[in-house]
matplotlib code that plots the C-alpha trace (Angstrom):
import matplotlib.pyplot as plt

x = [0.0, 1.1, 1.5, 1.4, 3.6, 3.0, 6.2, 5.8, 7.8, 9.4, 12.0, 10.6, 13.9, 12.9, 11.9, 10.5, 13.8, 15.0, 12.3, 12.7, 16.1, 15.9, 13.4, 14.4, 16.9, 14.3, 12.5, 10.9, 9.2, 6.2, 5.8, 6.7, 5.2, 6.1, 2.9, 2.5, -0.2, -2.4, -2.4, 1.3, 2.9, 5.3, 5.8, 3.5, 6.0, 4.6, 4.5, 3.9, 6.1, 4.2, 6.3, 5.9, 5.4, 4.0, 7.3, 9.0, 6.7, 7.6, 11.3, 11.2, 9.1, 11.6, 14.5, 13.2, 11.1, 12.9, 15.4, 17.2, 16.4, 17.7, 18.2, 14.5, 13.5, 11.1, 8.2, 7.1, 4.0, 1.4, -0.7, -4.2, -7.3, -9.0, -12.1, -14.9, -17.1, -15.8, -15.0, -11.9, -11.8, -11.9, -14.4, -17.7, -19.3, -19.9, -23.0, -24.7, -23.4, -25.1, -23.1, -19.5, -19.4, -20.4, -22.7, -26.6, -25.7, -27.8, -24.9]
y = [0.0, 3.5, 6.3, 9.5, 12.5, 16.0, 18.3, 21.7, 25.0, 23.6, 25.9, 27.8, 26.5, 22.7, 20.5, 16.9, 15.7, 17.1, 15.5, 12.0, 12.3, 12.9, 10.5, 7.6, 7.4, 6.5, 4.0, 3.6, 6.0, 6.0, 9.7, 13.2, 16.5, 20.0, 21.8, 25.2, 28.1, 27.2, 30.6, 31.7, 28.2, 29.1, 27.1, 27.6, 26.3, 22.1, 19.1, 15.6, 12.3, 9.2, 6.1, 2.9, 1.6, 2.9, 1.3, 3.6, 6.6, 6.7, 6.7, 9.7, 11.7, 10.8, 11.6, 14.6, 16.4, 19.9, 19.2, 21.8, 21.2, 24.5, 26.5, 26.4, 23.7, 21.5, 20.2, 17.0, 14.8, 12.3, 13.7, 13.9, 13.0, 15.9, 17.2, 15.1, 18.2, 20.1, 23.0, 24.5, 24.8, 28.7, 31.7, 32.3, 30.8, 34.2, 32.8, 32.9, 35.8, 39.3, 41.9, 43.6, 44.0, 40.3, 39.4, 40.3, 42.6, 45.5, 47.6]
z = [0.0, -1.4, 1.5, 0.4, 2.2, 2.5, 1.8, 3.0, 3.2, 0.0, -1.9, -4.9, -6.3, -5.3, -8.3, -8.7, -9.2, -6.1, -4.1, -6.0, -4.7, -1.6, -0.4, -2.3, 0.5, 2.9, 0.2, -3.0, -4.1, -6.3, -7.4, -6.6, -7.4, -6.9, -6.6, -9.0, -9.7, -12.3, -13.7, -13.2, -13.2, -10.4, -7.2, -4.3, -1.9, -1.2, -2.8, -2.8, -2.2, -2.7, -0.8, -1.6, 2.0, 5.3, 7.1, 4.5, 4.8, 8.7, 7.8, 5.8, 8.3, 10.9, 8.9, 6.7, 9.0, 9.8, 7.1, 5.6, 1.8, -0.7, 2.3, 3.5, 6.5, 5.0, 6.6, 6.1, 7.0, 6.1, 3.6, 4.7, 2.0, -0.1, 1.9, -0.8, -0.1, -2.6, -0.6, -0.8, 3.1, 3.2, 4.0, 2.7, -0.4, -2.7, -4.1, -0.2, 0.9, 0.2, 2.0, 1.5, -2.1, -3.4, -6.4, -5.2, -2.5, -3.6, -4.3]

ax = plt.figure().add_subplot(projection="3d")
ax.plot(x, y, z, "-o")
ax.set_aspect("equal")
plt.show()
């Protein structure tokens, strides 16, 4: 079973490669990805390690968490599961919300 790692506080600089590099000292790994802006394409500054094991998983938090990685101390954790809500986990929906400026406020 796959386990799936957080990386966070990642360098802009930081690529895949990077990452696959890193953590394949602590075990197989499956995938990596450097997460970017979908308008810009520049980093936003986390990504993703995907370990082949759980045994392996725990190794790499142990050893990578707090590392220094490009000059910037990387966090790194168990990734948690998208929120199947389909909310994005911040503020107000616009669509329900009629004061402050937003769309059917009267303004």
């Amino acid at each position: 079973m796959t386990v799936k790692l957080f990386i966070g506080n990642l360098s802009f600089k930081a690529t895949e490669a990077d990452l696959q590099e890193l953590f394949s000292q602590a075990g197989e790994v499956v995938s990596t990805r450097v997460v970017t802006d979908r308008e810009t394409g520049r980093p936003r500054g986390f990504g993703f390690v995907e370990l082949s094991s759980k045994e392996e998983a725990d190794t790499a938090i142990q050893k990578y968490h707090n590392y220094n990685l490009l000059g910037r101390v990387i966090t790194v954790n168990e990734a948690r599961p998208r929120d199947s809500s389909g909310s994005s986990g911040g503020g107000r929906e616009r669509n329900n919300y009629n004061g402050g400026g937003y769309r059917n406020s009267g303004y």
